[in-house]
PDB file of N, CA, C and O in Angstrom:
ATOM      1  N   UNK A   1       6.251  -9.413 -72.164  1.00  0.00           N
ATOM      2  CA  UNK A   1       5.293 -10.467 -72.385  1.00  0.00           C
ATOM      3  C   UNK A   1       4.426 -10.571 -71.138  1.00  0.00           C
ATOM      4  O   UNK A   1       4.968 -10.512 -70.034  1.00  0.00           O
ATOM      5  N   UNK A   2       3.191 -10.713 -71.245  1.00  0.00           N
ATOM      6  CA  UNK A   2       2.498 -10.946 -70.250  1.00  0.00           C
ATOM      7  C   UNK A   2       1.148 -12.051 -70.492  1.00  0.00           C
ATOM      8  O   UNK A   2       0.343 -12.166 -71.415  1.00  0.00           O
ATOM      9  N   UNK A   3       1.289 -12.614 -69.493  1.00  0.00           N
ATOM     10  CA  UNK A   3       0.182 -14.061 -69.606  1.00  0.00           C
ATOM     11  C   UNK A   3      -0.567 -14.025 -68.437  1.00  0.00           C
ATOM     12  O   UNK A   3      -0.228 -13.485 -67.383  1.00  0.00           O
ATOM     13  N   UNK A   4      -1.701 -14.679 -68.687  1.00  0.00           N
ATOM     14  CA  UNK A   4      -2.588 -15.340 -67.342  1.00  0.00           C
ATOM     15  C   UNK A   4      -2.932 -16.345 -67.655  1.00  0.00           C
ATOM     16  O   UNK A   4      -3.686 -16.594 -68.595  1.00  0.00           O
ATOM     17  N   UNK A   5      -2.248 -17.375 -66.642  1.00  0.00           N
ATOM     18  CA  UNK A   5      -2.435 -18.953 -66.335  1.00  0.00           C
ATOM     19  C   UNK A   5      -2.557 -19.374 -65.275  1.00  0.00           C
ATOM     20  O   UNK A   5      -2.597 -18.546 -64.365  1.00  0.00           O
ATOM     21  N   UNK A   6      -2.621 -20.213 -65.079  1.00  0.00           N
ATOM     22  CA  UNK A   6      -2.378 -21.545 -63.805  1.00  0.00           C
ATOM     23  C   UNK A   6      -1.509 -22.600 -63.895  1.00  0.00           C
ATOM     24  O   UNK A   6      -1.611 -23.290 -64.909  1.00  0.00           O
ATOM     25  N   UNK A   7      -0.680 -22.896 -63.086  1.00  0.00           N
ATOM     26  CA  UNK A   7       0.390 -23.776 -62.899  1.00  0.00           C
ATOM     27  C   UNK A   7      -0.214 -24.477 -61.842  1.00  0.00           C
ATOM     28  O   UNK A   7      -0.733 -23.980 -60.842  1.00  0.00           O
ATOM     29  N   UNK A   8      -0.073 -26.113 -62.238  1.00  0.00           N
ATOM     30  CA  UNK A   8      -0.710 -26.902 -61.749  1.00  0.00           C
ATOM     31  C   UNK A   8      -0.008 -27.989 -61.983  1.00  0.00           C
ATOM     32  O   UNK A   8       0.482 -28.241 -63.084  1.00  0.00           O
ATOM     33  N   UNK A   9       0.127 -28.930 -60.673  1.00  0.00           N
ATOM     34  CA  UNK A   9       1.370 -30.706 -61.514  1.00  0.00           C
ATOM     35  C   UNK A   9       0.494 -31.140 -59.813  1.00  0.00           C
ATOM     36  O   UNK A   9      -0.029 -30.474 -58.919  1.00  0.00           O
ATOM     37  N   UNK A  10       0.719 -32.528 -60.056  1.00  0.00           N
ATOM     38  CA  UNK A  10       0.841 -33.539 -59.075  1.00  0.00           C
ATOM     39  C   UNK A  10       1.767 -33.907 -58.748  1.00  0.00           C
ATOM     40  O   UNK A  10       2.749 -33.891 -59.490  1.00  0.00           O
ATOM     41  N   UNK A  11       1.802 -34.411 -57.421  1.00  0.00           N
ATOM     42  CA  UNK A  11       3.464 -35.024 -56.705  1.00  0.00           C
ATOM     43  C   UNK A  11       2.799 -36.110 -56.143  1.00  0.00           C
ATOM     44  O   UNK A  11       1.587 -36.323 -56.191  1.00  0.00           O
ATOM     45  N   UNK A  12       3.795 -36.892 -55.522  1.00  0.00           N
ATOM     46  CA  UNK A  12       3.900 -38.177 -55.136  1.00  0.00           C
ATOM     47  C   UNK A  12       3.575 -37.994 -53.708  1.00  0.00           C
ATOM     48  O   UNK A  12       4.419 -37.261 -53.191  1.00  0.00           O
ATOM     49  N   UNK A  13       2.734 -38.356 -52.935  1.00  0.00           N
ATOM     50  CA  UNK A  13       2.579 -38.592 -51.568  1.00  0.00           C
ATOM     51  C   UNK A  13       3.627 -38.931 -50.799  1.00  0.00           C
ATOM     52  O   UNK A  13       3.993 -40.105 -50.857  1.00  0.00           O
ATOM     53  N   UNK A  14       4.518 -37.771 -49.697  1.00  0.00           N
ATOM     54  CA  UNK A  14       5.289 -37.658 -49.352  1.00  0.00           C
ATOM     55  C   UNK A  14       6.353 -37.114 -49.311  1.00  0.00           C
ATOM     56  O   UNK A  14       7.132 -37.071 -48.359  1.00  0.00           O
ATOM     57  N   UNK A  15       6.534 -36.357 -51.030  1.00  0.00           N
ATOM     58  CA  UNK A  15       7.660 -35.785 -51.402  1.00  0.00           C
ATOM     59  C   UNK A  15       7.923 -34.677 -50.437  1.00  0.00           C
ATOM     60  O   UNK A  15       6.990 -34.461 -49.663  1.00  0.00           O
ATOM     61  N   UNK A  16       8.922 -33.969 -50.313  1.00  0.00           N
ATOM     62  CA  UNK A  16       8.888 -32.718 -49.098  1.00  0.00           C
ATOM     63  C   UNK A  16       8.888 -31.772 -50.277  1.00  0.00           C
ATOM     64  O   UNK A  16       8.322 -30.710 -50.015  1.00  0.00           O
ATOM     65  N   UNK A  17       9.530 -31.897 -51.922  1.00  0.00           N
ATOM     66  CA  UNK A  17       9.500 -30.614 -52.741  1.00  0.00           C
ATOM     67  C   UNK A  17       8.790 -29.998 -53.110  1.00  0.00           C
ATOM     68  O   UNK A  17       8.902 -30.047 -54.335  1.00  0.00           O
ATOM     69  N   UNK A  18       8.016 -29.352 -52.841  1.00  0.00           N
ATOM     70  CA  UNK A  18       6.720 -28.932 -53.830  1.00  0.00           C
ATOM     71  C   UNK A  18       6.704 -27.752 -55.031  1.00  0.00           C
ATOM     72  O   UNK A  18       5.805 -26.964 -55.326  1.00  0.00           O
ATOM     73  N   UNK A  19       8.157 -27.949 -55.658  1.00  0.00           N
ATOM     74  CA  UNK A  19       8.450 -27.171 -56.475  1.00  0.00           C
ATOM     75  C   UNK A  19       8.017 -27.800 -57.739  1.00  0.00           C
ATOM     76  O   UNK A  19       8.273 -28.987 -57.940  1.00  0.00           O
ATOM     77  N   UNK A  20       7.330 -27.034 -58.668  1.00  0.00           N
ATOM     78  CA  UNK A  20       7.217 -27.656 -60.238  1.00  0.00           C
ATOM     79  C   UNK A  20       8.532 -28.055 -60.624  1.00  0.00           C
ATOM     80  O   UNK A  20       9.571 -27.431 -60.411  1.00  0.00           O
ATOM     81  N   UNK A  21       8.381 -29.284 -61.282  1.00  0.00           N
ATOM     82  CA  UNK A  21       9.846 -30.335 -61.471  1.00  0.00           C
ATOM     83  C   UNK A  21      10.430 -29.403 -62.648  1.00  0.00           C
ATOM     84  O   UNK A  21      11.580 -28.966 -62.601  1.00  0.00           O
ATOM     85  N   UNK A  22       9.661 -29.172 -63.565  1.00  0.00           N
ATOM     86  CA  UNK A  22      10.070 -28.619 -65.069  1.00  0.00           C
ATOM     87  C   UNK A  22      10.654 -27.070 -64.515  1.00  0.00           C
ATOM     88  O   UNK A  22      11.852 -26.804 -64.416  1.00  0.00           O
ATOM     89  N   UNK A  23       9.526 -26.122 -64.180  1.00  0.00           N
ATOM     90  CA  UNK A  23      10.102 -25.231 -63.281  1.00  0.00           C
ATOM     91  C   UNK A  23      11.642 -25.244 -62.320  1.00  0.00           C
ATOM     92  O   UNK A  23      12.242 -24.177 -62.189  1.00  0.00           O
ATOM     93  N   UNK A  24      12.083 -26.263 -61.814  1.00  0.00           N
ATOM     94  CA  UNK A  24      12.511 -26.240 -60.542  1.00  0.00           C
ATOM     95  C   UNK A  24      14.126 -26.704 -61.727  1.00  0.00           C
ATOM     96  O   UNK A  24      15.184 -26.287 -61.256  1.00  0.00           O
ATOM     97  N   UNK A  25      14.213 -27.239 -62.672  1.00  0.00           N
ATOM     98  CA  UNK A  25      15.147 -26.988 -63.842  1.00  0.00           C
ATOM     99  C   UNK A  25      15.713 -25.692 -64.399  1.00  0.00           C
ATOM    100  O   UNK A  25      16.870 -25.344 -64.634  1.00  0.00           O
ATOM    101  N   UNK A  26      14.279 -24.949 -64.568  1.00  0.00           N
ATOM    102  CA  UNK A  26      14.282 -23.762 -65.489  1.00  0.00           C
ATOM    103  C   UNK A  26      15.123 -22.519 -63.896  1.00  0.00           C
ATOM    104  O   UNK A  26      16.122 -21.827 -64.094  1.00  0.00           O
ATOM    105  N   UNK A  27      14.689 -22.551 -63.094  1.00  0.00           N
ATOM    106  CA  UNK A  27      15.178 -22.066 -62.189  1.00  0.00           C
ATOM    107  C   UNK A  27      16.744 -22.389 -61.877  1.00  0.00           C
ATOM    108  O   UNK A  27      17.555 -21.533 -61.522  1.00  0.00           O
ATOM    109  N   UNK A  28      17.012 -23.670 -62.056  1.00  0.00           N
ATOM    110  CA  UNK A  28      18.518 -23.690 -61.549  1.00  0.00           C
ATOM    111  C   UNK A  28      19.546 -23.394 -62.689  1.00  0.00           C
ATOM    112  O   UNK A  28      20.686 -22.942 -62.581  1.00  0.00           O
ATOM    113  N   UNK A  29      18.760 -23.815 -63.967  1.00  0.00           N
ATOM    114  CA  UNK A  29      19.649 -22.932 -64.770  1.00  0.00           C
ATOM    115  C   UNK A  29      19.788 -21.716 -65.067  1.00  0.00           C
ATOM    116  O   UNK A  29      20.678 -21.246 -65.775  1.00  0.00           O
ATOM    117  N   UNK A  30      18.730 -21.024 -64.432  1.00  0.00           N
ATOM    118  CA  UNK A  30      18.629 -19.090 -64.707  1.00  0.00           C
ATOM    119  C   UNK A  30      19.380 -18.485 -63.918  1.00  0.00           C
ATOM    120  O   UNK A  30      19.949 -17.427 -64.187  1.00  0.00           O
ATOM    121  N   UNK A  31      19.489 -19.329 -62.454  1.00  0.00           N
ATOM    122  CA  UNK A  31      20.921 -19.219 -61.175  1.00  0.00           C
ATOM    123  C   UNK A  31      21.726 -19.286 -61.846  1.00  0.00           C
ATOM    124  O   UNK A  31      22.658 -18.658 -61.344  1.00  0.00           O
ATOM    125  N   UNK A  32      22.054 -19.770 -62.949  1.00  0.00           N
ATOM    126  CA  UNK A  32      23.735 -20.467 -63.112  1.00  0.00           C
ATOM    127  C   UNK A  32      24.150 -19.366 -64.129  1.00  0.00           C
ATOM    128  O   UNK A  32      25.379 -19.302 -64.141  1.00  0.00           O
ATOM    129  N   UNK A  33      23.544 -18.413 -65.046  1.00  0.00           N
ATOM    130  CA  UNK A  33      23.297 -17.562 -65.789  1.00  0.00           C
ATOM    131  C   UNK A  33      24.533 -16.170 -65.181  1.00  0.00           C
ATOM    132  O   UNK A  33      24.681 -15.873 -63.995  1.00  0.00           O
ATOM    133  N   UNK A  34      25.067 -15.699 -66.029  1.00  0.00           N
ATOM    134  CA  UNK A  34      25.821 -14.291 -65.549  1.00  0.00           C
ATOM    135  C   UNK A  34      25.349 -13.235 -64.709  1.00  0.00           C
ATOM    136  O   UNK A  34      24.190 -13.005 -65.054  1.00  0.00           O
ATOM    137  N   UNK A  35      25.648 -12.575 -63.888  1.00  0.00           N
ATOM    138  CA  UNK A  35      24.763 -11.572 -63.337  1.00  0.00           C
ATOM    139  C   UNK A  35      25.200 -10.557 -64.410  1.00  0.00           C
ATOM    140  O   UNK A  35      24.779  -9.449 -64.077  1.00  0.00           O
ATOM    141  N   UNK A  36      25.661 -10.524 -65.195  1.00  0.00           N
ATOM    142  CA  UNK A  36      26.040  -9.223 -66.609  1.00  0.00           C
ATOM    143  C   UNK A  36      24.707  -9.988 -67.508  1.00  0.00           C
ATOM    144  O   UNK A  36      24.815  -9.478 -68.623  1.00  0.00           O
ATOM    145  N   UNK A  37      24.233 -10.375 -67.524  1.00  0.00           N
ATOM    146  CA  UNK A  37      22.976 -11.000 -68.383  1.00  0.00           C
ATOM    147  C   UNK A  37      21.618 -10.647 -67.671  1.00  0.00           C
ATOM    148  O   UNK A  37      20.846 -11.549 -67.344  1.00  0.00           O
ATOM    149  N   UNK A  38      21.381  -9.511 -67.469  1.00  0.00           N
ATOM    150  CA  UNK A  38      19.832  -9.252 -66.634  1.00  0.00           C
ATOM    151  C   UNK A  38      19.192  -9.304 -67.943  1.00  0.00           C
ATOM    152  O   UNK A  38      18.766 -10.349 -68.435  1.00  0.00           O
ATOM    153  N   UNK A  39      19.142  -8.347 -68.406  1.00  0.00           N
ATOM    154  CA  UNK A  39      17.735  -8.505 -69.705  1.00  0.00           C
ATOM    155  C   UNK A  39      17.386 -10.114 -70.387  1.00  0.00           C
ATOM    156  O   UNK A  39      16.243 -10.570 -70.414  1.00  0.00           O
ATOM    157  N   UNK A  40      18.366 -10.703 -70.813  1.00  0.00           N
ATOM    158  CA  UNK A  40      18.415 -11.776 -71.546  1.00  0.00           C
ATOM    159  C   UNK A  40      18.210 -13.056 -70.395  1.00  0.00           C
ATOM    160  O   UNK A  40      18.005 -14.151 -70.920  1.00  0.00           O
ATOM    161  N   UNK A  41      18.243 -13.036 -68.922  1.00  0.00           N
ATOM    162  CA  UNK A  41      17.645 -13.701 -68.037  1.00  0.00           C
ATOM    163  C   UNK A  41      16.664 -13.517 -67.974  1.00  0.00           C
ATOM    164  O   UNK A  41      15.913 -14.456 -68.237  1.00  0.00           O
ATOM    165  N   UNK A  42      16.092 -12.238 -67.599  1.00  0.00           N
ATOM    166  CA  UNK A  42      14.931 -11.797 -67.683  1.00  0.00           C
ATOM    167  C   UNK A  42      13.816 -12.684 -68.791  1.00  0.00           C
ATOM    168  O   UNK A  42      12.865 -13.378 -68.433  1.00  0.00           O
ATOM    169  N   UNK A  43      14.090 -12.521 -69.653  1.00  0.00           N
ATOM    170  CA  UNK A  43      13.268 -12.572 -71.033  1.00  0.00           C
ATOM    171  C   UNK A  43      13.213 -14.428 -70.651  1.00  0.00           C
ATOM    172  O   UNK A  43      12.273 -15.223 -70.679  1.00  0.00           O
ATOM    173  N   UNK A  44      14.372 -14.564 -70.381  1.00  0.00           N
ATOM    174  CA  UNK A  44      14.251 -16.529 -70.696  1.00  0.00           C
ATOM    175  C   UNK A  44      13.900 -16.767 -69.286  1.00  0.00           C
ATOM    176  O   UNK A  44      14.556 -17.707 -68.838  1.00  0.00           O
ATOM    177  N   UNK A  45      13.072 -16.229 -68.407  1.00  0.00           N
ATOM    178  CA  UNK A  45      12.233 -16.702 -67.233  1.00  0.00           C
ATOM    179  C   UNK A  45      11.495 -16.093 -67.688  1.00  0.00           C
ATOM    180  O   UNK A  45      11.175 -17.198 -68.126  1.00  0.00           O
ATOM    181  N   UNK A  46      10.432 -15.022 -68.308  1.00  0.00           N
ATOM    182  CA  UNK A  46       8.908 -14.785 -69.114  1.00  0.00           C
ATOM    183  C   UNK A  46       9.150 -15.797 -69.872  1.00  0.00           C
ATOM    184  O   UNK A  46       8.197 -16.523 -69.589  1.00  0.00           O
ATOM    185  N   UNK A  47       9.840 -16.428 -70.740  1.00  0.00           N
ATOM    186  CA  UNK A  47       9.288 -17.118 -71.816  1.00  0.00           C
ATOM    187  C   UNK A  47       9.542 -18.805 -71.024  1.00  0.00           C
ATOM    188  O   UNK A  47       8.834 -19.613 -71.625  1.00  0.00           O
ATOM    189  N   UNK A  48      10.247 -19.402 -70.015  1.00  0.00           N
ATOM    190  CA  UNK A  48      10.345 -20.282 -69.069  1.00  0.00           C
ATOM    191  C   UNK A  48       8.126 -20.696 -68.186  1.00  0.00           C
ATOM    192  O   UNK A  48       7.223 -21.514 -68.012  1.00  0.00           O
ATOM    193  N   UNK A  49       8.606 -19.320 -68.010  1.00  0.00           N
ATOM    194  CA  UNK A  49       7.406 -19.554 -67.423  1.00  0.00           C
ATOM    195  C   UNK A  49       5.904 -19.746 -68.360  1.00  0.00           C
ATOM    196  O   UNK A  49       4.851 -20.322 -68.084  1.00  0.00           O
ATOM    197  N   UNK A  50       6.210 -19.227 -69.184  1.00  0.00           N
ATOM    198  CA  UNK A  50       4.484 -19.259 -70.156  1.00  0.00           C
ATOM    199  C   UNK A  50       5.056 -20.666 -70.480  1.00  0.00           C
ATOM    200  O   UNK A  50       4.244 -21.561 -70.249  1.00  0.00           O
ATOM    201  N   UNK A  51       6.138 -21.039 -70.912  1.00  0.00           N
ATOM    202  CA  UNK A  51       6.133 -22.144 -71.299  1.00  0.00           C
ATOM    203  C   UNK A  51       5.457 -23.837 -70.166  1.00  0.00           C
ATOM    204  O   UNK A  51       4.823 -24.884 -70.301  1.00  0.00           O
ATOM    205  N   UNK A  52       6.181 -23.032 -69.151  1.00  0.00           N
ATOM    206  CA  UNK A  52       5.441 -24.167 -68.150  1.00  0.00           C
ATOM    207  C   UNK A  52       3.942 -24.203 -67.684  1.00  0.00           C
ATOM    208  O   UNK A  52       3.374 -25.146 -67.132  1.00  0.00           O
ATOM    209  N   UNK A  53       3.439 -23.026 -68.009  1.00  0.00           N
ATOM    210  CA  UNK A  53       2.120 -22.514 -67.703  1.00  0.00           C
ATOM    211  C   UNK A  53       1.473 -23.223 -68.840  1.00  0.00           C
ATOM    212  O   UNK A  53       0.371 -23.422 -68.327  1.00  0.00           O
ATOM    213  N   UNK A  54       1.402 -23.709 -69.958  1.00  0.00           N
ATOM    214  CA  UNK A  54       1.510 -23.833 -71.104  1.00  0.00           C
ATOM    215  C   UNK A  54       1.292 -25.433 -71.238  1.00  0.00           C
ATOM    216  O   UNK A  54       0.654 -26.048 -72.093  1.00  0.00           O
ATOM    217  N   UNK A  55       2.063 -25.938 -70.066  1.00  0.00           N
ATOM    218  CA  UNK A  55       2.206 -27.319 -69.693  1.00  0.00           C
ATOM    219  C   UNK A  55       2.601 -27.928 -71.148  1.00  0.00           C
ATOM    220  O   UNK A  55       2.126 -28.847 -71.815  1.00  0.00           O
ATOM    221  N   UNK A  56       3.925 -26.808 -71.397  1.00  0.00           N
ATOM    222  CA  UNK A  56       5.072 -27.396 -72.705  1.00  0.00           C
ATOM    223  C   UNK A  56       6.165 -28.238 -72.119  1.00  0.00           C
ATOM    224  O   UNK A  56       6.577 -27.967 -70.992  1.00  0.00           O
ATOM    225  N   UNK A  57       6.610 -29.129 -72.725  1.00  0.00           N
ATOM    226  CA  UNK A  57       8.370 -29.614 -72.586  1.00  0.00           C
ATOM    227  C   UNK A  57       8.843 -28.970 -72.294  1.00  0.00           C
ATOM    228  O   UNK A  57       8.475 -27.883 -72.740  1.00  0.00           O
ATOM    229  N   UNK A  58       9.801 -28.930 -71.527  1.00  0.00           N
ATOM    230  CA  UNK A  58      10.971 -28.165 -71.485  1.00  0.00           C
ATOM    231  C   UNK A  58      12.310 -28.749 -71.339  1.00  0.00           C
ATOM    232  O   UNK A  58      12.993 -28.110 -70.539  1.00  0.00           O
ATOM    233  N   UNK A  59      13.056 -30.029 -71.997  1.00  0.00           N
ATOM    234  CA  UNK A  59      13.918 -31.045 -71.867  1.00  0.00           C
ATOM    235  C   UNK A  59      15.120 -30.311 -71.489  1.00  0.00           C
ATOM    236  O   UNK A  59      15.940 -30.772 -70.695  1.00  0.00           O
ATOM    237  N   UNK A  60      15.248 -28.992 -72.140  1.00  0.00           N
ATOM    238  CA  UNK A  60      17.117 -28.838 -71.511  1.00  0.00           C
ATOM    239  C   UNK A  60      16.729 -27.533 -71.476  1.00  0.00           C
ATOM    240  O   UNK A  60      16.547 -27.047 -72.592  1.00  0.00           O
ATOM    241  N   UNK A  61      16.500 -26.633 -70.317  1.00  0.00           N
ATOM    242  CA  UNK A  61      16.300 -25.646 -70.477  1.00  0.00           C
ATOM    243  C   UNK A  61      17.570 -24.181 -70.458  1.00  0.00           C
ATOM    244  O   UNK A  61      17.389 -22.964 -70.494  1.00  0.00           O
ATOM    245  N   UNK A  62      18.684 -24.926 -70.393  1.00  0.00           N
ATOM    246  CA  UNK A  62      19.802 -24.166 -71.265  1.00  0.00           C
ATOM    247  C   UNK A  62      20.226 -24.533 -72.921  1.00  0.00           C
ATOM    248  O   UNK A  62      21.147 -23.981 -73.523  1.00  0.00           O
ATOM    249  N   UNK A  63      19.399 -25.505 -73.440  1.00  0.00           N
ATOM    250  CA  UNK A  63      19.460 -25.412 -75.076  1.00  0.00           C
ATOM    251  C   UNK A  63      18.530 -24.572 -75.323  1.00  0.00           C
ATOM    252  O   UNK A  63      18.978 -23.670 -76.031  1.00  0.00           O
ATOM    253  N   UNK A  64      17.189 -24.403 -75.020  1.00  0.00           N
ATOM    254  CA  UNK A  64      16.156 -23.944 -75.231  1.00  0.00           C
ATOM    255  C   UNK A  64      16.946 -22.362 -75.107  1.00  0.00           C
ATOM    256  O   UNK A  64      17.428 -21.749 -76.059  1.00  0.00           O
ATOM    257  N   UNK A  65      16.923 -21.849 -73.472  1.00  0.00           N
ATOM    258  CA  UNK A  65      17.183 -20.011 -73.496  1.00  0.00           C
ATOM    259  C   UNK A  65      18.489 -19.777 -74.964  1.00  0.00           C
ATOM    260  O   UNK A  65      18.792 -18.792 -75.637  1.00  0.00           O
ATOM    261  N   UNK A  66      18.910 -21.038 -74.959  1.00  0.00           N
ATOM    262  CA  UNK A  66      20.573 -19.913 -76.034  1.00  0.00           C
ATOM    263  C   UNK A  66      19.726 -19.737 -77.741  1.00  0.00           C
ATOM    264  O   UNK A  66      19.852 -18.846 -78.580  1.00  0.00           O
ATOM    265  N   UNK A  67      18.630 -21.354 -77.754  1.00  0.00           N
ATOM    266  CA  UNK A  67      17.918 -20.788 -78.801  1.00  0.00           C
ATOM    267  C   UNK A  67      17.033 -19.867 -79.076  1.00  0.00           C
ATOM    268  O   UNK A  67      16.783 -19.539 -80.236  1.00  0.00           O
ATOM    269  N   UNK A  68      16.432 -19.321 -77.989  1.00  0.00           N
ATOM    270  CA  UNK A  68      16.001 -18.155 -77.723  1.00  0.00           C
ATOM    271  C   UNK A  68      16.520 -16.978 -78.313  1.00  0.00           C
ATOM    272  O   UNK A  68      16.112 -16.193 -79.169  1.00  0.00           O
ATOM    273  N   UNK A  69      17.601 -17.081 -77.567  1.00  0.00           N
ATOM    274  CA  UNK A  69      18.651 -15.641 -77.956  1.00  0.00           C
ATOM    275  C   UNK A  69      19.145 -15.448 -79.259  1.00  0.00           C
ATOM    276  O   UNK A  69      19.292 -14.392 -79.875  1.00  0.00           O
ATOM    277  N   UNK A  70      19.424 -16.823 -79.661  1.00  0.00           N
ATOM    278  CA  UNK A  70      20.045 -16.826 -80.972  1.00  0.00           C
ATOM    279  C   UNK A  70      18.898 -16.131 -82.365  1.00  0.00           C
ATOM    280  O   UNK A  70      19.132 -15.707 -83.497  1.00  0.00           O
ATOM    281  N   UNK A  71      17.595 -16.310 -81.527  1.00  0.00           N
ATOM    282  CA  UNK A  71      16.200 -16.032 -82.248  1.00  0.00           C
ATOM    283  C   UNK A  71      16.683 -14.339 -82.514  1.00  0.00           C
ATOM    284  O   UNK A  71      17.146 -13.802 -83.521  1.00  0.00           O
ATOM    285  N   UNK A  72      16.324 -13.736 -81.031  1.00  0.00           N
ATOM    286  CA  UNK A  72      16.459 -12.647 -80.393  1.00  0.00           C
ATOM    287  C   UNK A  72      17.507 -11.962 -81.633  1.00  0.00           C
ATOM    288  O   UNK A  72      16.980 -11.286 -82.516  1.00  0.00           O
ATOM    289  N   UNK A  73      18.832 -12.157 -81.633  1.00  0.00           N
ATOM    290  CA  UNK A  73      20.045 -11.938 -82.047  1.00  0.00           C
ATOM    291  C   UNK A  73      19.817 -11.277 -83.331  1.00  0.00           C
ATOM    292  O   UNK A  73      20.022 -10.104 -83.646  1.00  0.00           O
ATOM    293  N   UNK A  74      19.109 -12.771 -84.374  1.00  0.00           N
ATOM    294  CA  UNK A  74      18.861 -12.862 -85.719  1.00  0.00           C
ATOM    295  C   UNK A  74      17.910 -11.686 -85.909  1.00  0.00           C
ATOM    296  O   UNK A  74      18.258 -10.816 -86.707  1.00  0.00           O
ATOM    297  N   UNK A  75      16.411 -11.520 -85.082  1.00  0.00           N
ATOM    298  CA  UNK A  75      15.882 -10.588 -85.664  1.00  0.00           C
ATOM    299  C   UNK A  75      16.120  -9.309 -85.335  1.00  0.00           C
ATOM    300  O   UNK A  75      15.561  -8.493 -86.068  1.00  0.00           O
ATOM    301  N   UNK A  76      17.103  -8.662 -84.023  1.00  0.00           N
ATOM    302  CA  UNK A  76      17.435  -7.627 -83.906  1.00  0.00           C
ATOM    303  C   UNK A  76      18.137  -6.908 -85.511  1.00  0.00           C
ATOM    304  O   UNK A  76      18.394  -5.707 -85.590  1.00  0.00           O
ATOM    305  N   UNK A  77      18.302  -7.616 -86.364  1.00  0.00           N
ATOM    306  CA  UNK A  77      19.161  -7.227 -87.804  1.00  0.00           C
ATOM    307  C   UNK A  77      18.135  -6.806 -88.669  1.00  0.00           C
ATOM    308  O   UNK A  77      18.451  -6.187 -89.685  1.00  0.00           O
ATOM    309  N   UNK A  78      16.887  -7.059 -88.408  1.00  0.00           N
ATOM    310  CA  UNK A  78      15.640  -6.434 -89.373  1.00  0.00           C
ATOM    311  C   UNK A  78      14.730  -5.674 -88.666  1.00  0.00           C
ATOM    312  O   UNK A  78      14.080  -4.752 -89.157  1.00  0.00           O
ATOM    313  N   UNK A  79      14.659  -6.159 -87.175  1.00  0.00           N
ATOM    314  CA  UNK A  79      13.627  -5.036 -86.634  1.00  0.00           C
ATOM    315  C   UNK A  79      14.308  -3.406 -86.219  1.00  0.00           C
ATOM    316  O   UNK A  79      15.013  -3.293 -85.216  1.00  0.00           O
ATOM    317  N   UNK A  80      14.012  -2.262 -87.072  1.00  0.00           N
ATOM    318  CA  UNK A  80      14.671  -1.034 -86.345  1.00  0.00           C
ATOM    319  C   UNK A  80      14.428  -0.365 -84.997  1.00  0.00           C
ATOM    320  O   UNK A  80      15.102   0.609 -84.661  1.00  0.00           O
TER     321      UNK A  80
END
């Protein structure tokens, strides 16, 4: 997958984080992820990121990647 965007948020005067908040989620759960899971990490940080680029929700971003996969899973059975 490949995109061109801009990632862009406001912070609060003073904060020291200057990490995207939604981002800075999607990141600690992709850490927490198997290191036997490269491809399927992979894929759910491209689709993490367009999503934030996108300036989409992202409320639980470990419900979101497993529904991902579960996507992934289902159509690997029809695509040859």
């Amino acid at each position: 997958m490949k995109f061109n965007s801009e990632l862009e948020w406001r912070e609060d005067i003073g904060k020291s984080d200057t990490i995207h908040p939604i981002w800075a989620a999607c990141v600690h759960y992709l850490n927490s992820m198997k290191n036997g899971m490269v491809l399927r990490k992979k894929r759910a940080k491209q689709f993490f990121l367009y999503l934030v680029c996108s300036n989409s929700s992202i409320d639980d971003p470990e419900y979101t990647e497993k529904e991902l996969n579960e996507c992934f899973q289902c159509v690997k059975n029809y695509v040859p």
